[in-house]
C-alpha positions as CSV (number, residue, x, y, z in Angstrom):
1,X,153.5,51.3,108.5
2,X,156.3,51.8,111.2
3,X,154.9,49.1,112.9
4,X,154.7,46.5,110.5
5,X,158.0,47.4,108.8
6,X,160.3,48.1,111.5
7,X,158.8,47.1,115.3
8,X,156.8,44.1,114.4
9,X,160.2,42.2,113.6
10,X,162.2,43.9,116.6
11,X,162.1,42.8,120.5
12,X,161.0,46.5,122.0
13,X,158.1,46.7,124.1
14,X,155.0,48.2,123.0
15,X,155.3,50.2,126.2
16,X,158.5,52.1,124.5
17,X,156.5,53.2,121.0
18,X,154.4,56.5,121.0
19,X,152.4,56.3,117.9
20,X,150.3,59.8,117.0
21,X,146.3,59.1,117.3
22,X,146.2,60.8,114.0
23,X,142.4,59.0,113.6
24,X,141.0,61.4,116.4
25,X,138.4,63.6,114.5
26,X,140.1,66.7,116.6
27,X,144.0,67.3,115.7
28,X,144.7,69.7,118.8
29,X,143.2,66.8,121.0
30,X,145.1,64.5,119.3
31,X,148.2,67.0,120.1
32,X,147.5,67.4,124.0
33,X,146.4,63.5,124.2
34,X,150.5,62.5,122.3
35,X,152.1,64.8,124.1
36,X,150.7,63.3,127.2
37,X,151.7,59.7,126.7
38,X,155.6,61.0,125.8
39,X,158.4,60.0,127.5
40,X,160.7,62.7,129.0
41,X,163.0,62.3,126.3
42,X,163.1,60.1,123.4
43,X,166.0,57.6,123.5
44,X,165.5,57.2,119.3
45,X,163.8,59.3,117.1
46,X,163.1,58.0,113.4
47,X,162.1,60.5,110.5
48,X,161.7,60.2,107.0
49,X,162.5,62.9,104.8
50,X,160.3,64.6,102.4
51,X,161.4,65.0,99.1
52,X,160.7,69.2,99.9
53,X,163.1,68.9,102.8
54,X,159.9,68.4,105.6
55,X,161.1,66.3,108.5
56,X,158.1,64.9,110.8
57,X,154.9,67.6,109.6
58,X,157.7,70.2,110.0
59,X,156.9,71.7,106.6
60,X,158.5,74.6,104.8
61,X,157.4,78.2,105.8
62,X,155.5,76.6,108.8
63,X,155.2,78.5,112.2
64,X,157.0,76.4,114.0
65,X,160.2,77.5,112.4
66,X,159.8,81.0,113.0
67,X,159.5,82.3,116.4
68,X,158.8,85.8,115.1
69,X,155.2,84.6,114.3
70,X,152.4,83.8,116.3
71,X,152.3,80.5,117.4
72,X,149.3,80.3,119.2
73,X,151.1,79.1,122.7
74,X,154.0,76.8,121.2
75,X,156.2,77.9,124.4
76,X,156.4,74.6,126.6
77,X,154.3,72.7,123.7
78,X,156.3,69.7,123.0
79,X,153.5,68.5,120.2
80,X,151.2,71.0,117.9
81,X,148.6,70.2,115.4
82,X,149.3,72.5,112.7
83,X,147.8,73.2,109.1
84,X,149.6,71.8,106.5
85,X,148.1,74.1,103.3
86,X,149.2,72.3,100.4
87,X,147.8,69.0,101.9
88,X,144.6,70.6,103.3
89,X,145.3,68.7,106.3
90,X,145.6,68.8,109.5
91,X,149.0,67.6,111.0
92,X,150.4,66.3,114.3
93,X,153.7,66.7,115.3
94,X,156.4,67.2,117.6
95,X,157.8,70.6,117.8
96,X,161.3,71.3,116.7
97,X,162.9,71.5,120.4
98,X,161.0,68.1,120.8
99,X,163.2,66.5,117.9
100,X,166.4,68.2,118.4
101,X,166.1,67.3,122.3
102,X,166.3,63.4,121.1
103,X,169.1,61.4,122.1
104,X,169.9,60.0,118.5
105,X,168.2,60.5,115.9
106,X,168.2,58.5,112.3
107,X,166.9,60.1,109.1
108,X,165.8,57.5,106.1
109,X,165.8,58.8,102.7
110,X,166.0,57.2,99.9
111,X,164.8,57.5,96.0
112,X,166.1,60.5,93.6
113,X,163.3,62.3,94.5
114,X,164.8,62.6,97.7
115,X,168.2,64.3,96.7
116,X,167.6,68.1,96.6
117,X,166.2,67.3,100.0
118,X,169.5,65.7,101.1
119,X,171.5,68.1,99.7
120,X,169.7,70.9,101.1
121,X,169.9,69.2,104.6
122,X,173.1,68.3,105.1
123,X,175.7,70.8,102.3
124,X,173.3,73.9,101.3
125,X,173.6,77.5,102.7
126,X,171.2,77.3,106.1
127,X,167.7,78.6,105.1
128,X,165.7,76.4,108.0
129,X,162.6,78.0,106.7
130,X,163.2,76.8,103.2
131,X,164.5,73.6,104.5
132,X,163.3,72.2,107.6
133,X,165.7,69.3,108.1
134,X,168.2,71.8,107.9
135,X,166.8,72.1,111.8
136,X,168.9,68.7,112.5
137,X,172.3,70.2,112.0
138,X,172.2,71.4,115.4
139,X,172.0,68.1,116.9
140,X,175.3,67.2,115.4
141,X,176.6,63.9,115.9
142,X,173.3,62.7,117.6
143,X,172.1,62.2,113.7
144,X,173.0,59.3,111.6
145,X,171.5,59.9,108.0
146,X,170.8,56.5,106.3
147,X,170.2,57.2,102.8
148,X,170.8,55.1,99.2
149,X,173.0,56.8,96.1
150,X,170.0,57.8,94.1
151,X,169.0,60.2,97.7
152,X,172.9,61.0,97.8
153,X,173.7,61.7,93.9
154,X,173.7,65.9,94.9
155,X,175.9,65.6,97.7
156,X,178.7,67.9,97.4
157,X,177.0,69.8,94.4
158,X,176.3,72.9,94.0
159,X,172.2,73.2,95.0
160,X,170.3,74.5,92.0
């Protein structure tokens, strides 16, 4: 979808955009394979948001924002595959450190849906484990947030 909306129409070469093999049958191959292919840094990282606050498969209560749990090896990871429960999935995706070490990063959100979400990222008390895109405040300016006024309607609210 990334490709056909965004790079298809834009002069970068395929050489520069790390897609996740997320048709491997095996999700922690699929992990170790992407994180092989990755660049030392990433000049531009692009994440939606979820309308629960997820960023990347970064999903509320997962392990890989808590580093009081086990997770499994995550030191010097840079990519896990991790089960998402509520989509009885398997997920690929780049650890936290991994996004935050990005040098810019743009967030898309748009859609009412999306407004708790926006408001919980950028103006509510910090609960990362509640809110996962919270995670991005730390990169400071390195994020630009591109959203629409039905995604922004909360800002400056009090969060319900």
């Amino acid at each position: 979808m990334t490709h056909r909306s965004l790079f298809a129409h834009v002069p970068v070469p395929s050489d520069q955009i790390h897609p996740v093999r997320a048709d491997l049958p095996d999700a922690a191959a699929a992990a170790i394979e992407y994180e092989g292919v990755l660049p030392a840094t990433f000049d531009v990282m692009l994440l939606g948001l979820g309308a629960d606050a997820h960023i990347a498969s970064i999903f509320t209560g997962s392990p890989l924002l808590d580093c009081e749990r086990d997770v499994s090896g995550l030191e010097g990871s840079r990519v896990r595959a991790v089960w998402v429960d509520h989509l009885k999935a398997w997920r690929i995706t780049l650890t936290p450190t991994e996004v935050l070490n990005a040098r810019a990063i743009l967030v898309l959100a748009s859609g009412a849906d999306k407004a708790t979400a926006v408001h919980a990222a950028l103006d509510a008390p910090t609960d990362v484990t509640r809110w996962p895109a919270q995670l991005l405040r730390a990169a400071g300016d390195r994020v630009e947030w591109i959203i629409d006024a039905a995604a922004a309607r909360l800002l400056a609210a009090p969060l319900a």
